[in-house]
N, C-alpha and C positions, 0 to 999 in steps of 0.2 A: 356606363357613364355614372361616377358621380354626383350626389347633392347637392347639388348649388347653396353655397356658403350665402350671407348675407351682403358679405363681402365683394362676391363674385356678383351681386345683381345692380350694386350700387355703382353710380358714375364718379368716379377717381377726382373729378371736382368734385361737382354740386350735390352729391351724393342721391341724385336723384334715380330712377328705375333704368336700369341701359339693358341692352341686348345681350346674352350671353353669349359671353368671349371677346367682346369690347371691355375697354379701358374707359373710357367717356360717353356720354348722350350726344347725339348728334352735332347738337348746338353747341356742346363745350368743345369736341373734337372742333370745329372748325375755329371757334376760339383761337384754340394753342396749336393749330397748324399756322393762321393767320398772323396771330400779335403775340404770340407765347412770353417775350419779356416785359412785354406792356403791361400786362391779366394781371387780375390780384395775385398775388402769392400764395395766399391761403383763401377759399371760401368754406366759412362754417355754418351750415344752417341751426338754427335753434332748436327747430321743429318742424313735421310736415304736417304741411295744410291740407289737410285732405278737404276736396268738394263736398261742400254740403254740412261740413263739421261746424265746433266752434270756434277753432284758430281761423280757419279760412272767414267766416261769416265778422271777426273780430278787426282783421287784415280789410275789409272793404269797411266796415260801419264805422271805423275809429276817423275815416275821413270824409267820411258821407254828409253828415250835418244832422243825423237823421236820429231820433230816439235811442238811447245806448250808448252814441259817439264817445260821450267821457269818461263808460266804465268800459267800454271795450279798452280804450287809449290807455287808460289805469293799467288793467291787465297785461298789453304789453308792454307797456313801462316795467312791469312787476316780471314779463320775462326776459328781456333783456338785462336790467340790472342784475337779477340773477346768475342768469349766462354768463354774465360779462365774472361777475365774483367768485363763480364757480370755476370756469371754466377760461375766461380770460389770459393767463400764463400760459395754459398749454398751445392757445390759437396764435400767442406772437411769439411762442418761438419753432410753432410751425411756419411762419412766414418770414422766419429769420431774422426778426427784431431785437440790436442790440438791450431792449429794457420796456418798458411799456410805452406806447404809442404816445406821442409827444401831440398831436392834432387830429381832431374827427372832424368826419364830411359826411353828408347824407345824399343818398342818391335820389337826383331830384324827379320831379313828374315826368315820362317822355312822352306827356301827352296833352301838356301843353296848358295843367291845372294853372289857373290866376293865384296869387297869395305865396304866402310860404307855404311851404310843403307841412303838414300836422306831425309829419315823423321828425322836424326839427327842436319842436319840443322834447320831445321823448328821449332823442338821442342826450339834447343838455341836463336833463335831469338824470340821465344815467352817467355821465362823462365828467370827471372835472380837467377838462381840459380842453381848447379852443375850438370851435366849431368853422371849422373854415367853409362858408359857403359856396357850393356849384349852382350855377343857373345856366341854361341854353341860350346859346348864343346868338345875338339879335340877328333875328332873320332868318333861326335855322327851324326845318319844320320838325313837327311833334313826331317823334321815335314811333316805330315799331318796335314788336317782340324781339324779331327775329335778329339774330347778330347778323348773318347773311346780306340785311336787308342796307345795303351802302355803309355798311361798319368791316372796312377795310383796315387792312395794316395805315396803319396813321390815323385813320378815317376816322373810326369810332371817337375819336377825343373829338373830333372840330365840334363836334352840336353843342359841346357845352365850354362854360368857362369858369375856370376857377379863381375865386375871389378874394384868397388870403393869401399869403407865404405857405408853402410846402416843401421847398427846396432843401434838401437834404434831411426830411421829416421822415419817421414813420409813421402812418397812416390808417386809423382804425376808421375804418367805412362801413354806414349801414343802410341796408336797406330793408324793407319791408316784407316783402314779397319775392320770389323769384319762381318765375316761369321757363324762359329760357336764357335768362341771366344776360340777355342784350345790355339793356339798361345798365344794369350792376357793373358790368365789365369796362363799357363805354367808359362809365365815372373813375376805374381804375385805371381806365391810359388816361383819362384828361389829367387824372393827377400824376400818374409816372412821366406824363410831357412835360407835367410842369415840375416836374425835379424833384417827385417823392423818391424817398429811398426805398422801404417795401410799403404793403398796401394790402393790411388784412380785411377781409371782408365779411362782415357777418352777417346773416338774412333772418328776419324773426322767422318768416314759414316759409320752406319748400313745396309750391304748390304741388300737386298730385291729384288727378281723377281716377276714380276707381271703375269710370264706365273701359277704362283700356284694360285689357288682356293682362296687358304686362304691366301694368303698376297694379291690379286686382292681386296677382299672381306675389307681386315684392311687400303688400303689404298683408297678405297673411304670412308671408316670411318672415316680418318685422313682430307680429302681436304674437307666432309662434314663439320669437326669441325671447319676448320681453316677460 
């Protein structure tokens, strides 16, 4: 047998750690078996967030309220607009965008945070371009992780609602975090329900713990390549 390419260990979405000989991570295969034309079109992560790092510790403290909050928030502001400058053209015409994304959206709390979301800031100082808000829908209760978890074909859009024009938009969407991309995906069919045309999705960190086997195992595959 051999070497497993870096290629071969990464999931076809989220490019997070999968099994060898799968195409997806659990959670995304059930994804695109479930709502395949709803999902974002493209998800790009920035970076992964490894446990315990300074991405990951940056991803919880920029909304915590807690000492840091405004240089952690700085720093990704400073990698997202980057991403976006660098790297931006190649993610929308991975997801098939006739020209650059005409509206942004931010994936909101599925947990039920009070306020605006702190990643609304960040997104409008990277974006010149319209921020269409999502918020959950009255009465609908605070999300799990898991897609699985009553994020069915249709399903996933009800929790939230979308609060601008999208209809016949393309759609640059961010969020923050991604664990097992529930959240993220959800916010991609509320906007494909509501008449986005595609729906590129980019995440500042791909979480990652190094206590698993198999993501120990992808990221000394990753700092051998680099």
């Amino acid at each position: 047998m051999g070497v497993l390419s870096i290629g071969d260990m990464c999931c076809r979405t989220c490019r997070g750690p999968v099994q060898a000989g799968f195409a997806r991570c659990y959670q995304c295969d059930l994804a695109h078996a479930r709502c395949r034309e709803l999902l974002a079109d493209v998800v790009a992560p920035i970076a992964y967030a490894v446990k315990g790092g300074r991405l990951a510790d940056d991803l919880w403290r920029y909304k915590s309220g807690w000492p840091g909050a405004t240089e952690a928030a700085a720093r990704l502001a400073a990698m997202l607009t980057g991403y976006l400058r660098e790297h931006g053209g190649q993610v929308w015409r991975a997801a098939d965008m006739t020209g650059d994304p005409g509206v942004a959206a931010v994936v909101p709390s599925g947990q039920g945070r009070p306020g605006p979301h702190p990643l609304l800031d960040i997104v409008a100082s990277c974006v010149g371009v319209p921020v269409v808000p999502l918020s959950a829908a009255a009465g609908a209760a605070p999300r799990t992780r898991g897609f699985g978890d009553g994020v069915g074909a249709g399903a996933g859009a009800g929790w939230l609602t979308v609060g601008g024009p999208v209809a016949g938009a393309d759609v640059l969407l961010v969020d923050d975090s991604w664990v097992s991309g529930g959240s993220a995906q959800s916010a991609a069919m509320a906007l494909k329900s509501a008449g986005a045309r595609r729906v590129a999705l980019v995440v500042i960190g791909r979480h990652v713990d190094p206590a698993s086997p198999r993501t120990a195992e992808f990221l000394r595959a990753l700092r051998a390549q680099s």
